[in-house]
Structures are given as structure tokens and as C-alpha cells.
C-alpha positions as CSV (number, residue, x, y, z in Angstrom):
1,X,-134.4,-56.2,186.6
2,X,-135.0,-56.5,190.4
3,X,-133.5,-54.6,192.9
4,X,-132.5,-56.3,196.1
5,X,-133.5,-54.4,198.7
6,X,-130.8,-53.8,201.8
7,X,-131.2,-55.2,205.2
8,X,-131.9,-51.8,206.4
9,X,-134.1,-51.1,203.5
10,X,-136.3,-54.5,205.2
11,X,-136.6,-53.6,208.5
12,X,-139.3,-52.0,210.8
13,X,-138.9,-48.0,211.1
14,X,-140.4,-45.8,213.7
15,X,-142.3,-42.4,213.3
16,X,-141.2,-39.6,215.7
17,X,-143.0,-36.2,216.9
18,X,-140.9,-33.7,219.0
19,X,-141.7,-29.9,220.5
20,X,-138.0,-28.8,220.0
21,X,-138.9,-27.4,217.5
22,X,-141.8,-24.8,217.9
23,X,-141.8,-21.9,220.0
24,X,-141.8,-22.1,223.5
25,X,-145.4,-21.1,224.4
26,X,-146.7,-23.6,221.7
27,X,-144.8,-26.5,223.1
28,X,-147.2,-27.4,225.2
29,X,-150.0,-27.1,223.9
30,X,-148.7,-28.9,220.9
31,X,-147.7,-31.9,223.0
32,X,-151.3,-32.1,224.8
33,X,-153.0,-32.3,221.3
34,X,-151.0,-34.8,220.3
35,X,-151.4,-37.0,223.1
36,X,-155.0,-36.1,223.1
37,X,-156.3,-39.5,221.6
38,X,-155.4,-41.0,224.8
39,X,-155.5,-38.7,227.9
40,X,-156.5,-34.9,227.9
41,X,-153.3,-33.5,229.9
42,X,-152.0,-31.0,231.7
43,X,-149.5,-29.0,234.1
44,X,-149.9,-28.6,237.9
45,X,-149.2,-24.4,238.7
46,X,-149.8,-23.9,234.8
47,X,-147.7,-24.1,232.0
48,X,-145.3,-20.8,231.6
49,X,-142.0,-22.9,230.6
50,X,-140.8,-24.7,227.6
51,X,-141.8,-28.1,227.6
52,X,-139.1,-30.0,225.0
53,X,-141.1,-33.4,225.0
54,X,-140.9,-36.1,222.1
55,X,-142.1,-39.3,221.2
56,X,-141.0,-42.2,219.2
57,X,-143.9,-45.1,217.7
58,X,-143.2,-48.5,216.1
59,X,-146.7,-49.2,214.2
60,X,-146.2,-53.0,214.7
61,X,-149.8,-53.5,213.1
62,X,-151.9,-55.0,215.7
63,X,-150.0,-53.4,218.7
64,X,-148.0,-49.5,219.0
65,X,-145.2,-49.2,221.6
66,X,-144.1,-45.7,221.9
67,X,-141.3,-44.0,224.1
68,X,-142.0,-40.6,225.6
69,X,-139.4,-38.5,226.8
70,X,-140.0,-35.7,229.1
71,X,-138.9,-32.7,230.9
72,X,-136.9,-34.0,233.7
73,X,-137.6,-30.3,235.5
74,X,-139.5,-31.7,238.3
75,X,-142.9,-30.4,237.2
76,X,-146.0,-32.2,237.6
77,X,-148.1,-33.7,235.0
78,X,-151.9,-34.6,235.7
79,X,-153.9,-36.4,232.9
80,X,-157.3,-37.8,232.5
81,X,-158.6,-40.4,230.7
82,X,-162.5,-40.3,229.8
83,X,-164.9,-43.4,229.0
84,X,-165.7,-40.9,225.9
85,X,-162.8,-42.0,223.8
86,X,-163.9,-44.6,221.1
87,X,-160.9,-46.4,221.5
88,X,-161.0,-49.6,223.8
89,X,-157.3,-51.0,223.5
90,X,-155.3,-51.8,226.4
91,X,-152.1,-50.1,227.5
92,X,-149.5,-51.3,229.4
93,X,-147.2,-48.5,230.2
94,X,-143.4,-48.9,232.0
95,X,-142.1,-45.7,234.1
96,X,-138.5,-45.7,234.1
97,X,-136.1,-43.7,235.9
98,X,-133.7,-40.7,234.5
99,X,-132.5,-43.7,231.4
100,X,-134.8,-45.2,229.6
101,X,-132.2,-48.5,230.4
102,X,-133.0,-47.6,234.1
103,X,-134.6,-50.9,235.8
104,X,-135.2,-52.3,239.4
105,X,-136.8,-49.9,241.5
106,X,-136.6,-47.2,239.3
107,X,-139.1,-48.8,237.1
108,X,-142.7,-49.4,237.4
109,X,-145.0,-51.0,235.1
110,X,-148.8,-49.9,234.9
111,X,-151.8,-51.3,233.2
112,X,-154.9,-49.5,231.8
113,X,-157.9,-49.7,229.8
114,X,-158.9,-47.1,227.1
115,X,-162.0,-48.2,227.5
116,X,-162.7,-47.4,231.4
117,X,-162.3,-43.7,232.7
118,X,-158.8,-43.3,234.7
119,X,-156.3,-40.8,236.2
120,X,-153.0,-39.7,237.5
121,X,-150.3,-37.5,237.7
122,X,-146.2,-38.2,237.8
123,X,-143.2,-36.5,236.9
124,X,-141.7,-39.1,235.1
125,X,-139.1,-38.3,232.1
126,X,-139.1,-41.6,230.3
127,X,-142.0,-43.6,230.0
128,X,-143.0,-47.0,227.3
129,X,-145.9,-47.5,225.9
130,X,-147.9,-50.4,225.0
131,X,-151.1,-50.0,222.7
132,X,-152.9,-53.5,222.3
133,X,-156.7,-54.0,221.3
134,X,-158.3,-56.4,224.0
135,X,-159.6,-58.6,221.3
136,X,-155.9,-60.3,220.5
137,X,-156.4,-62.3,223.8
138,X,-159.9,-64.1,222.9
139,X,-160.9,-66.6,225.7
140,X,-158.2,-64.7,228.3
141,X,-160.3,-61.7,228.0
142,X,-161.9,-61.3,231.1
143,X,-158.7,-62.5,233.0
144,X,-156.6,-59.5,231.8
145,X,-159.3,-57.0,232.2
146,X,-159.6,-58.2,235.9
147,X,-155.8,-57.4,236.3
148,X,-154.8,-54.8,238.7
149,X,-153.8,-51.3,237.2
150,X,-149.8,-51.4,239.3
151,X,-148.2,-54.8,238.1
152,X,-145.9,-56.0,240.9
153,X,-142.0,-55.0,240.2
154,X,-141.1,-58.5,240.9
155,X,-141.3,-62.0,239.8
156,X,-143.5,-62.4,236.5
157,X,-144.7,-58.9,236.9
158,X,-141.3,-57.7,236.3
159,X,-140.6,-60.1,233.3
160,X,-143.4,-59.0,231.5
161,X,-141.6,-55.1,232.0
162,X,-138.2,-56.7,230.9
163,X,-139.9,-57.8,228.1
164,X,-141.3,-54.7,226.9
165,X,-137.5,-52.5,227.2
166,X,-136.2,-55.5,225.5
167,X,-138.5,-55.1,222.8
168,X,-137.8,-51.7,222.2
169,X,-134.1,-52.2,222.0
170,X,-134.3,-54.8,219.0
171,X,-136.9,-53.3,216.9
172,X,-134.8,-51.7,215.3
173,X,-133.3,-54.8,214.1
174,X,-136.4,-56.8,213.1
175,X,-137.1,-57.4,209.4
176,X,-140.7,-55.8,208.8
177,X,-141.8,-59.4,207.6
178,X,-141.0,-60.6,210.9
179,X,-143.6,-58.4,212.5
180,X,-146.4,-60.7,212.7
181,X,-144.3,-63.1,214.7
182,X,-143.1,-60.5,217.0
183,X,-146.5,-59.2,217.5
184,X,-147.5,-63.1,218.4
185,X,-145.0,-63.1,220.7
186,X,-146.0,-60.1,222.3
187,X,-149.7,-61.6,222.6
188,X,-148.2,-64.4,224.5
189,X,-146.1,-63.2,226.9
190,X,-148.9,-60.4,228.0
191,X,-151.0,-63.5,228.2
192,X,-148.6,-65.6,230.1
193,X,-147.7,-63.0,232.6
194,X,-150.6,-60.6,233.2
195,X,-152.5,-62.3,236.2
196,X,-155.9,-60.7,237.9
197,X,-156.3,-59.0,241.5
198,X,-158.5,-60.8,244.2
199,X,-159.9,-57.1,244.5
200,X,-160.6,-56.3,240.9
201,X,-162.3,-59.8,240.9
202,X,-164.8,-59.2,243.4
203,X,-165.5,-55.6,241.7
204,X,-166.5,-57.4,238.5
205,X,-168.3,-60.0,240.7
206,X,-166.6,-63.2,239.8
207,X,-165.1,-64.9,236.9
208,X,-169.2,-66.2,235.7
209,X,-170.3,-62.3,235.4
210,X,-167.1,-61.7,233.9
211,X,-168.0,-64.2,231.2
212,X,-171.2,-63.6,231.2
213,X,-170.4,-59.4,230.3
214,X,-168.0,-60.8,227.5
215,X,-170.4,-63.1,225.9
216,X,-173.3,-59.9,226.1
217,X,-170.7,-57.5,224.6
218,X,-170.5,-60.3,221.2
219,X,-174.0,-60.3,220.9
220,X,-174.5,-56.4,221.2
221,X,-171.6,-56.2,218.4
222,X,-173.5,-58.8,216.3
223,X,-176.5,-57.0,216.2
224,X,-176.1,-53.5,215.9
225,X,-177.6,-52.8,212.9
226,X,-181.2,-54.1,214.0
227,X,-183.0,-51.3,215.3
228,X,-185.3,-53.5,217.8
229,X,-182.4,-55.3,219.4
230,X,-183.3,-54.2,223.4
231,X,-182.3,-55.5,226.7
232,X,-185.1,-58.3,226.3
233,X,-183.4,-59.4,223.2
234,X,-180.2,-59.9,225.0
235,X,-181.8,-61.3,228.1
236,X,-183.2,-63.7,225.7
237,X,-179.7,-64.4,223.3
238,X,-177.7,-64.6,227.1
239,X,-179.8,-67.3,228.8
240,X,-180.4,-64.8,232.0
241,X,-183.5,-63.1,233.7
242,X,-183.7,-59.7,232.4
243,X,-183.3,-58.8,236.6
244,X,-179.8,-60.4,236.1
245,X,-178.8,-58.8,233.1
246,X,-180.0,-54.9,234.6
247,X,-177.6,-56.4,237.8
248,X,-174.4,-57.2,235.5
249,X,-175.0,-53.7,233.3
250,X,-175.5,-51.6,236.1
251,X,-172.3,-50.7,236.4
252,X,-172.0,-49.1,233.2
253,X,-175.0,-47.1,233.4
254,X,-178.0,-50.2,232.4
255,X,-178.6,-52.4,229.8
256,X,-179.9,-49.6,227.4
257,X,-177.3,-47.0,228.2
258,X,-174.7,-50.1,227.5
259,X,-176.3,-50.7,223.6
260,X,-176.5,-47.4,223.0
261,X,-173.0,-46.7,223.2
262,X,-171.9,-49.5,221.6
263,X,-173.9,-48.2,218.4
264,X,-172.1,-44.8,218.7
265,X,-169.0,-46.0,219.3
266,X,-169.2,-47.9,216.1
267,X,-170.8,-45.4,214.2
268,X,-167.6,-42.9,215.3
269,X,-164.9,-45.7,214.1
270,X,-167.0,-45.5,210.9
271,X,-167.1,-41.8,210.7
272,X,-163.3,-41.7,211.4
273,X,-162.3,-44.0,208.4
274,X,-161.5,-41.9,205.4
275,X,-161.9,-45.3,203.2
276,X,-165.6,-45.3,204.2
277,X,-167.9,-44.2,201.5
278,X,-171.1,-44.5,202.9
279,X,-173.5,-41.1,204.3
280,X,-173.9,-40.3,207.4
281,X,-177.5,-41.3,207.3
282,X,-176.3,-44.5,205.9
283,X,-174.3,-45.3,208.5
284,X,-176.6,-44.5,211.4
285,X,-179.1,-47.2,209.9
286,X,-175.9,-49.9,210.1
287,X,-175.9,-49.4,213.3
288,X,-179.1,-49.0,214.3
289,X,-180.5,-45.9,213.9
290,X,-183.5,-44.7,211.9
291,X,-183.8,-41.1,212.7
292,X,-181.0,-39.2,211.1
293,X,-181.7,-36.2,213.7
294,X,-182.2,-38.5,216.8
295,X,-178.6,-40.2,215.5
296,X,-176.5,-36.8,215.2
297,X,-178.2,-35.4,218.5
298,X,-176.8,-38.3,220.2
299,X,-173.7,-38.6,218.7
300,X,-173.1,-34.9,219.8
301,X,-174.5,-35.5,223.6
302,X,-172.0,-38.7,223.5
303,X,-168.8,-37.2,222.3
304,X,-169.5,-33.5,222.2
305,X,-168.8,-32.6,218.6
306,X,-171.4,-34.0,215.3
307,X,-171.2,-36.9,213.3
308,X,-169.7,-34.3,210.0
309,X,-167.1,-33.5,213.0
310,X,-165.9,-36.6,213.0
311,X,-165.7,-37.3,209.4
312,X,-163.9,-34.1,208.9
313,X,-161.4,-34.9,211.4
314,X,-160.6,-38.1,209.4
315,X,-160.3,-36.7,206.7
316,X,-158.3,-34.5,207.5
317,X,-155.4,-36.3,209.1
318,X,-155.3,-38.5,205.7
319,X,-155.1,-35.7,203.4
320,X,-153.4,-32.6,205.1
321,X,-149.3,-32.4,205.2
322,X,-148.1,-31.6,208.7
323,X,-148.1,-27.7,209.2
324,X,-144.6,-26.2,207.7
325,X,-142.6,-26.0,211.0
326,X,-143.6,-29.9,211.6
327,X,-143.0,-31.3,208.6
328,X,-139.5,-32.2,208.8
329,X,-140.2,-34.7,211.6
330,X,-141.4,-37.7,210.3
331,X,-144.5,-36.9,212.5
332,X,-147.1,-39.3,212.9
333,X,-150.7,-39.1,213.5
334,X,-150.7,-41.2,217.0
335,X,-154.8,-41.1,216.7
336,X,-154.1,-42.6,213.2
337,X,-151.5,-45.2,214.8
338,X,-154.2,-46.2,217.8
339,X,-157.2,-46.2,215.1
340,X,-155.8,-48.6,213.3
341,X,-154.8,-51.0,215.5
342,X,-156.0,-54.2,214.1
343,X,-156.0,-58.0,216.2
């Protein structure tokens, strides 16, 4: 017999974590390590009050928007994003005012990059979240990551942050097999809406160098696992002098420094997925490494903790329940959610 499954049954359902909960000296500190995948946060003058904070994902599939509410007490939050993190998905984040319906001037939508180092502070009690991975947008690429970080509040600018509360407010409606299309739709309007800076431009040296770093960062990918792939290998797969290519790398520390990351960062993503099989050793040869030692030395000098590190921590959030005084909350793992994120 088949069972017809309700309307409510069909649609999309959201994961929450809260503090409320746990005692006041651990609410903190609870809510830094979960936000911890992202920034590495704190509290200006210290942190000697509660701090009630929860947040609310949808896990869309190839996008997470999340809504954080806050202490509303005033105090000062300072965060820090570092160029460490393996993740390089975009974020588009909307600051409201004391409703999360709040809009005009009250609001403010911001744009960043997990994959370049950032900071801030606010004091902000409501705050949406967009998680996206850059590779959705294909040939619009190198626009969007020329885009300012403060979106103007007005015209398209503020359409695109109209979009996002409106988004929020009917997922809760949306049949789960409607979530590709909603995603695709998502896509667009970023697409349609997000428009570079004159400034941010010029840093990244015109739309040709732009091109030019997007094209280099396909070929890198493609050819990770071949230990002798070097900057004269890319000159040569680029079309440029080898004097060009040190001139369009340099800002993220030269050519070499640029590969070499790249290998870790994918050996990491690797490490982190509990459905990958293969050794350690194994996977430092897919990505380009012959020395097992040379590998887990840099891996550690990269990201500060080993290569078992990582696949422990994997492992881990797969397999182990939430700690007793959690585990009535539906919580998620928003490292998991982010991981995940697929184009």
C-alpha cells in the first residue's frame, strides 16, 4: 500500500542550534564553536554575561541561508575571518534592525568571500545568512568576486536584500522537490543584481587579469595530482610569460605558494569526508604529494592541526550524537551544512 505523504510531510525543514539552554558561562563559548567554520569570534570587554544566541539553517543543497538572533544588550561582537579556512563559498549576509521584518535603513546587506581573510565587529541582533559556493555563477565569476563588500541600500542593491527576507519567509512553504528551482532562482537573481566596484576592479587589475586568475585557478584544479605541475607548467597551459604570471599571483603570496595551497586545501575537503576511504598517504599522492612526511608537515604549518586531525574531526561530526544537554535541539553541524555545499 502507499502512503500519501502530507503537504507538510513534503516540504523543506530547517535545523536549529540555540544556547538557552546550557549554562550561562558555557553560552558563549558554545556559540563561538559553532560559528567557528566561518569566523573565529569574540566579545569586546570579555564575556562575563549570558549570551542566549540561536540560529536557524535551511540546507537548500547547493546554498544555506541561516538566521542568527542575538543579544540585543548592546555588547560588541568582533570576528575574524582567516584565508586558513578550506571553505571558499560566498556569503551574502543582511543586518536588520530589532525585527528580523525590519527594512529601509535599518537594514544593510554585506558581501564576503570565505575564501579571502576579513573582519568586523557590530552589535547587531538579527542577521541573514547566505552560503553559496562561487562556482554556481560560471562565466560571472570574476564579476561577483570584484563586487564591493557593502551593497548599496538602494535600487538593485536593495532588491537583491528584499529578496533574501522574502526567501526566508516562504521556505517554509516550499515543497522539498521544489528546491532545485528555488536554488536556480537564487543563482539568478545574485547574478542579476550583484554588480562590481570601480575600486575593487582596479585592485584585481582589470577584468583581463581577472580572467586570466580564473582560467589559472581551472588548470591548477585539473592538475593536482601531478607532482611536477610548477609555475612553468601554468605559464605554459595560460598562454603568459612566466614574469606575468609571478605579477597576477603575487598577491596571493606567488605562483608556488598559490599551487601549494590549492593541493592542501583539497587534500583537507578530502580528509573531512567521512565517505572517503582512501589513506592518508593515498590521498596526498592525488593531490600531489610524494612524501607522506613532507605532506603532514605542511598540512600542519597550513592549518595548524595534522592530516589524522582532520579526519577525526570528520568523523566525528558523522558518527557522534550531540552531547546530552543538546540533543533535543534538532542541532545541526553548520561545518557539515557549509561542507557540503554542492553547485
Amino acid at each position: 500500500m502507499t502512503v500519501q505523504k502530507t503537504a507538510a510531510e513534503t516540504r523543506a525543514k530547517p535545523t536549529h542550534f540555540s544556547t538557552a539552554s546550557l549554562p550561562v558561562r558555557d553560552q558563549f563559548d558554545a556559540w563561538r564553536a559553532f560559528m567557528a567554520p566561518a569566523i573565529d569570534l569574540d566579545i569586546r570587554g570579555g564575556r562575563t554575561e549570558a549570551f542566549k544566541a540561536e540560529q536557524t539553517a535551511w540546507d537548500i543543497g547547493s546554498f544555506a541561508l541561516t538566521r542568527a538572533s542575538l543579544p540585543g544588550d548592546g555588547r560588541e561582537r568582533v570576528w575574524q575571518h582567516h584565508r586558513k579556512n578550506a571553505l571558499d563559498h560566498w556569503c551574502f549576509v543582511v543586518v536588520q534592525g530589532d525585527a528580523p521584518g525590519a527594512g529601509g535603513a535599518s537594514r544593510q546587506l554585506f558581501f564576503r568571500s570565505l575564501g579571502e581573510p576579513f573582519d568586523g565587529s557590530a552589535s547587531d541582533s538579527n542577521v541573514l545568512s547566505l552560503y553559496i559556493p562561487r562556482e554556481l555563477f560560471g562565466e560571472r565569476l570574476t564579476r561577483i568576486d570584484s563586487a564591493t563588500s557593502e551593497v548599496p541600500n538602494h535600487g538593485i542593491g536593495a532588491l537583491l536584500a528584499d529578496y533574501f527576507i522574502s526567501l526566508e519567509q516562504r521556505l517554509p512553504d516550499i515543497a522539498v522537490a521544489d528546491l532545485p528551482q528555488v536554488a536556480e532562482a537564487t543563482r539568478a537573481m545574485i547574478a542579476a543584481c550583484v554588480r562590481p566596484s570601480a575600486e575593487r576592479i582596479e585592485v584585481a587589475q582589470g577584468a583581463i587579469v581577472a580572467t586570466l586568475m580564473e582560467r589559472a585557478r581551472q588548470i591548477v584544479r585539473a592538475n593536482l595530482g601531478n607532482m611536477r605541475f610548477g609555475p612553468e607548467h601554468l605559464a605554459r597551459d595560460l598562454g603568459v610569460s612566466r614574469s606575468r604570471l609571478y605579477r597576477i599571483f603575487e598577491p596571493f603570496g606567488g605562483v608556488a605558494r598559490y599551487i601549494h595551497r590549492q593541493r592542501m586545501l583539497a587534500a583537507h575537503t578530502a580528509l573531512s569526508d567521512p565517505a572517503n576511504a582512501s589513506s592518508i598517504v593515498r590521498i596526498a599522492e592525488t593531490v600531489g604529494f610524494g612524501d607522506a612526511s613532507g605532506f603532514s608537515r605542511g598540512f600542519r604549518q597550513e592549518f595548524g592541526y595534522s592530516p589524522r586531525d582532520a579526519r577525526v574531526a570528520g568523523t566525528v561530526r558523522l558518527s557522534v550524537p550531540p552531547p546530552p544537554r543538546l540533543r533535543g535541539s534538532q542541532m545541526a553541524d553548520f561545518a557539515t551544512i557549509l561542507r557540503r555545499l554542492a553547485a
